[in-house]
Short mmCIF file of the C-alpha atoms (twelve columns), coordinates in Angstrom:
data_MODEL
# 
_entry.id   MODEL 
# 
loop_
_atom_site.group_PDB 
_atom_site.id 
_atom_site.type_symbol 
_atom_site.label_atom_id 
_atom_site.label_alt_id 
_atom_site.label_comp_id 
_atom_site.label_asym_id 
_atom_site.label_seq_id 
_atom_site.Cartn_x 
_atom_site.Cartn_y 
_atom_site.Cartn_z 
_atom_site.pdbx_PDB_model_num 
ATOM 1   C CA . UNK A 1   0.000   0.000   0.000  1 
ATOM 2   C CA . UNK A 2   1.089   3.548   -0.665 1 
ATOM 3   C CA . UNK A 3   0.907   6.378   1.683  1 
ATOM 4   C CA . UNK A 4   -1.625  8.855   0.536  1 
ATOM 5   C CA . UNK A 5   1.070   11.652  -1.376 1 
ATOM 6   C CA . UNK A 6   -2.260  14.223  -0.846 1 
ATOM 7   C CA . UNK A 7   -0.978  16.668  1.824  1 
ATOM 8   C CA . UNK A 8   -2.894  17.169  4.905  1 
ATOM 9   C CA . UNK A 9   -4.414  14.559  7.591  1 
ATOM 10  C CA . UNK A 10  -8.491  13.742  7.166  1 
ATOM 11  C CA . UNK A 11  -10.576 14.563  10.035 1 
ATOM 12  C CA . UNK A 12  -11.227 11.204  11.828 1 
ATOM 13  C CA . UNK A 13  -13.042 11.189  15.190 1 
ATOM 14  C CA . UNK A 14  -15.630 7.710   16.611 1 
ATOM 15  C CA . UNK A 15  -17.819 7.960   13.980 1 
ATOM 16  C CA . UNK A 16  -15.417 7.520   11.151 1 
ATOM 17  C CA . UNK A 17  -13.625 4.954   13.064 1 
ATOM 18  C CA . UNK A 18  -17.033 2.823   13.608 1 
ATOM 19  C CA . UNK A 19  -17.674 3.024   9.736  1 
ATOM 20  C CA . UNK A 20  -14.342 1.578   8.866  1 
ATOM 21  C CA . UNK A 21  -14.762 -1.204  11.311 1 
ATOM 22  C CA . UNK A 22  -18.037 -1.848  9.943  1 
ATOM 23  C CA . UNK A 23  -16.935 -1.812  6.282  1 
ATOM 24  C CA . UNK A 24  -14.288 -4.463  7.206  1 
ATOM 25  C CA . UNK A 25  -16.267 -6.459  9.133  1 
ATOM 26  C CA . UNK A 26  -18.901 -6.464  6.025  1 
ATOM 27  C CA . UNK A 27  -15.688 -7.643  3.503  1 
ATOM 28  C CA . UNK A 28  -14.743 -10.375 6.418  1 
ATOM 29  C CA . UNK A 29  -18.789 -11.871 6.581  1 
ATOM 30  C CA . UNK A 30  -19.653 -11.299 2.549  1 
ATOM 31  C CA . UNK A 31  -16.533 -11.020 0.663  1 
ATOM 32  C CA . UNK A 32  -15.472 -8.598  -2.616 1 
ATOM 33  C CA . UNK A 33  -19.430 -8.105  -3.322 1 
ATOM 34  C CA . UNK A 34  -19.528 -6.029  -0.437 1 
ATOM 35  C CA . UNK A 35  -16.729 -3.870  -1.071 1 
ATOM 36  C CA . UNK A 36  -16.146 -3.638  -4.669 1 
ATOM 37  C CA . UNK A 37  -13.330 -1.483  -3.904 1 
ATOM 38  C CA . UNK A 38  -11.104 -2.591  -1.115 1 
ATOM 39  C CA . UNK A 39  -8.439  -0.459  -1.697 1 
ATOM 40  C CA . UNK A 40  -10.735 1.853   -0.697 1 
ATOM 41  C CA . UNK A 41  -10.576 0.295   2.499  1 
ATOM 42  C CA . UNK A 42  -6.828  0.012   2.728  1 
ATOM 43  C CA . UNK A 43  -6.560  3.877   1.921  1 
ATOM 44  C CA . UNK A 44  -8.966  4.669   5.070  1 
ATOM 45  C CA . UNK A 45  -6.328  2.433   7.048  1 
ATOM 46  C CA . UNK A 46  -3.236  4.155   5.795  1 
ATOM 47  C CA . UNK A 47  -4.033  7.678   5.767  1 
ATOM 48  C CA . UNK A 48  -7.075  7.681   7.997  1 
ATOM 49  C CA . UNK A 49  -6.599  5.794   10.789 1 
ATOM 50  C CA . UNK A 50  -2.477  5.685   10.483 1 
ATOM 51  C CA . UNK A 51  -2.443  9.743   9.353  1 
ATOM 52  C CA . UNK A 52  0.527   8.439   6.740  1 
ATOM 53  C CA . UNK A 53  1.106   10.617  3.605  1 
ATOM 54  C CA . UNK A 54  3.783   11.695  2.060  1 
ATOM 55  C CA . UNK A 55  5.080   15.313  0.577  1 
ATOM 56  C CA . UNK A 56  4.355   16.734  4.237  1 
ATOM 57  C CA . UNK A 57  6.002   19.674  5.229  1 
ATOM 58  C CA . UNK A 58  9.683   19.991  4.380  1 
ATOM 59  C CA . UNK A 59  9.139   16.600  1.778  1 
ATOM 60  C CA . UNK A 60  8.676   14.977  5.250  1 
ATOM 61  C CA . UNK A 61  6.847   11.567  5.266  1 
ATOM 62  C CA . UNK A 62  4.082   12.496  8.145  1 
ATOM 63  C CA . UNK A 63  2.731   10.166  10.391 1 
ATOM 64  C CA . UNK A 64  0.077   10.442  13.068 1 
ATOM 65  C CA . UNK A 65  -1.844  7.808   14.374 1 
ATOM 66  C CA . UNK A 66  -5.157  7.491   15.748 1 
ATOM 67  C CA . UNK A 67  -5.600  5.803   18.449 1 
ATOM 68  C CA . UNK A 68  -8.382  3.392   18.762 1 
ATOM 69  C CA . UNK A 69  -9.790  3.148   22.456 1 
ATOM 70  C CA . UNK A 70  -9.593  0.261   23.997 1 
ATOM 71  C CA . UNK A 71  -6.770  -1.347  21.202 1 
ATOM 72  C CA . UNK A 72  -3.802  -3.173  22.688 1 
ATOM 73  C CA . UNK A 73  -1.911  -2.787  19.355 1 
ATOM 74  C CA . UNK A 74  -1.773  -1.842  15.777 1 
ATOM 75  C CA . UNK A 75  0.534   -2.407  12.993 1 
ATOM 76  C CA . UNK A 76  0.743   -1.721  9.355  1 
ATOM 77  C CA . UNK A 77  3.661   -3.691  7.156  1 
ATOM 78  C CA . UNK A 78  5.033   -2.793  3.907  1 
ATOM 79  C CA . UNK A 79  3.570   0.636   3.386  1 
ATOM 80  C CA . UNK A 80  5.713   2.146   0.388  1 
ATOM 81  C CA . UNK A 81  6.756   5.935   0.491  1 
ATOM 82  C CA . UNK A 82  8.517   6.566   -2.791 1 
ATOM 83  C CA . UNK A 83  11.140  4.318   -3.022 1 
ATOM 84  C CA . UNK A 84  10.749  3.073   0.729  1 
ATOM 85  C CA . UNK A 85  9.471   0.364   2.220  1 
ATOM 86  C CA . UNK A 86  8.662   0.854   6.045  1 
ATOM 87  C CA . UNK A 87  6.718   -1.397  8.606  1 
ATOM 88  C CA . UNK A 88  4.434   0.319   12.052 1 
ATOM 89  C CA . UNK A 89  3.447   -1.149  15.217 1 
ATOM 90  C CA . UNK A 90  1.686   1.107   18.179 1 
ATOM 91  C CA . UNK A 91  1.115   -0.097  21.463 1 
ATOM 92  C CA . UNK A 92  -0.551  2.503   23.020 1 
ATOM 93  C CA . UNK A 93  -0.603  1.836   26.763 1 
ATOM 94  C CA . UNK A 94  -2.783  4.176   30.079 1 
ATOM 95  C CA . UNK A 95  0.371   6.383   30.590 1 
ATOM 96  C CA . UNK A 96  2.501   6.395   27.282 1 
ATOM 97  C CA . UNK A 97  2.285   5.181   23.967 1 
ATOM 98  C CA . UNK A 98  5.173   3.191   21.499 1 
ATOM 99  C CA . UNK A 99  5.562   3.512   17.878 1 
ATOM 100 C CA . UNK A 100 8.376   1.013   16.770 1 
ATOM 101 C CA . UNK A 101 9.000   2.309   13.126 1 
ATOM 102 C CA . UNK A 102 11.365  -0.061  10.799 1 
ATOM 103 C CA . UNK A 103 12.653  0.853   7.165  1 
ATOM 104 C CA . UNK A 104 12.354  -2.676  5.512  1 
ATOM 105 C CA . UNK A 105 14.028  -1.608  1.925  1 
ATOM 106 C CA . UNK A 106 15.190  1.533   0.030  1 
ATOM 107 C CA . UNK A 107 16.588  4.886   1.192  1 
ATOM 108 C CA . UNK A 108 16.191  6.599   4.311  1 
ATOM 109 C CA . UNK A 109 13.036  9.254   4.965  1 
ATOM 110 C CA . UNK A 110 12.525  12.341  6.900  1 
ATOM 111 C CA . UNK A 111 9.852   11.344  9.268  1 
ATOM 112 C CA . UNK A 112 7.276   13.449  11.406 1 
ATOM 113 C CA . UNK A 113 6.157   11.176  13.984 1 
ATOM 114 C CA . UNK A 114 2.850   12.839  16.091 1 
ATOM 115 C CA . UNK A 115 -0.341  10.830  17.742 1 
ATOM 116 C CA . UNK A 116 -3.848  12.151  17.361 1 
ATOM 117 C CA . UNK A 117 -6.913  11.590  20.010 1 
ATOM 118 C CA . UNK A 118 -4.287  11.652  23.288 1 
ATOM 119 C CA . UNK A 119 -4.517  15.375  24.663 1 
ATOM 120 C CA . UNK A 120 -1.245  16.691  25.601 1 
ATOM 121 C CA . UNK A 121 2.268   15.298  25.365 1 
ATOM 122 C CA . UNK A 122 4.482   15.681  28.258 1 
ATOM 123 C CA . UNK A 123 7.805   14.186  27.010 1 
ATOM 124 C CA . UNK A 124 8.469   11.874  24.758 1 
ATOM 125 C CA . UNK A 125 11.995  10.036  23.766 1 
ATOM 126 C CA . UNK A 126 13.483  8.649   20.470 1 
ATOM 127 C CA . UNK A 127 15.600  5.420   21.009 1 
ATOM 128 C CA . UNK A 128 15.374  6.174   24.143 1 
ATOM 129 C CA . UNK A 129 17.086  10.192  23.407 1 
ATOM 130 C CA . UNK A 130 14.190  12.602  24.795 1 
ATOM 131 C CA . UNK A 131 12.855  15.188  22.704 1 
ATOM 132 C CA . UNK A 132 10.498  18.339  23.476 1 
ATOM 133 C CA . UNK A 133 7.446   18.906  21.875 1 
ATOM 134 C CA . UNK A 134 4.786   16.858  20.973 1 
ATOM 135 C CA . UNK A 135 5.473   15.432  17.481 1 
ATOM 136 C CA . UNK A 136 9.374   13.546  16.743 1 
ATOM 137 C CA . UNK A 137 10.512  14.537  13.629 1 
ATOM 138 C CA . UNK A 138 14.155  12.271  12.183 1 
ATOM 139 C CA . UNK A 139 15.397  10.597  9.591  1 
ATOM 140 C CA . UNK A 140 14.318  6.801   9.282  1 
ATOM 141 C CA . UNK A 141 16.902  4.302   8.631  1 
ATOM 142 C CA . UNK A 142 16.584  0.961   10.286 1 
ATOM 143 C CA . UNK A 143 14.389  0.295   13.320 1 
ATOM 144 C CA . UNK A 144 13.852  3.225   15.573 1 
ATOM 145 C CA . UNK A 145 11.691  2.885   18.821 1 
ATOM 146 C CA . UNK A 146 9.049   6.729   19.624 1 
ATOM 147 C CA . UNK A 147 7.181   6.669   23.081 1 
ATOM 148 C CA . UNK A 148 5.159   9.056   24.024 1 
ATOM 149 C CA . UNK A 149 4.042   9.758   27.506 1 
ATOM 150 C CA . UNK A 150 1.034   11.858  28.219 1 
ATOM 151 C CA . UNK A 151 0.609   14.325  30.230 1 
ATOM 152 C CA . UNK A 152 -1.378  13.253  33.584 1 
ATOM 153 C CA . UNK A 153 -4.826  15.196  34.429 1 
ATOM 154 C CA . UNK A 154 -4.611  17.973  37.172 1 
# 
């Protein structure tokens, strides 16, 4: 799958995560009738609920996840940007969240690394460096491990 090279993220809140459940869950019970177009599908994946596109600000690949309440885990493999091949897995936990990021084949990217539907980043750390703000932007080349702790209420 390719990363959406349209610049900007969608808006993606409950309701657009319950459709794309539902959609999937219609493929899974009645097969390629049901969704004539599963790409279709994929694309809501990749740049909806993953926030991946390319051609983001600076010719950054941009990344921003949304995260799904109640999921243990997510992970997308193979997603092509350009030339690069790249493989995501979140495990968003109560108090932080982990985005293990590994460049599979092909050049290194600029990545901007951010998480939607969290509130407010306190800190967060790139292989295990710490970084301020609330989005980690570096270059991809081999694995790289992004947590993100939130900021506590009060």
């Amino acid at each position: 799958m390719r990363a959406d090279p349209a610049p900007g993220l969608p808006d993606w809140d409950e309701a657009d995560f319950a459709e794309l459940l539902e959609r999937a869950r219609s493929f899974r019970r009645v097969g390629a009738r049901a969704l004539p177009q599963p790409e279709s599908l994929l694309r809501e994946v990749v740049a909806g609920l993953f926030g991946l596109h390319s051609d983001g600000e600076g010719g950054r690949f941009e990344m921003a996840p949304w995260l799904p309440p109640d999921w243990r885990s997510m992970a997308l493999r193979r997603v092509r940007c350009h030339r690069t091949l790249l493989g995501v897995e979140l495990k968003p936990r109560s108090e932080w969240a982990t985005v293990k990021l590994e460049l599979n084949f092909g050049p290194p990217i600029a990545l901007a690394l951010a998480l939607r539907n969290v509130g407010s980043i306190a800190r967060m750390t790139v292989d295990e460096i710490p970084l301020e703000g609330e989005r980690a932007i570096f270059t991809l080349q081999g694995q790289h491990e992004v947590v993100f702790f939130y900021r506590g209420e009060g």
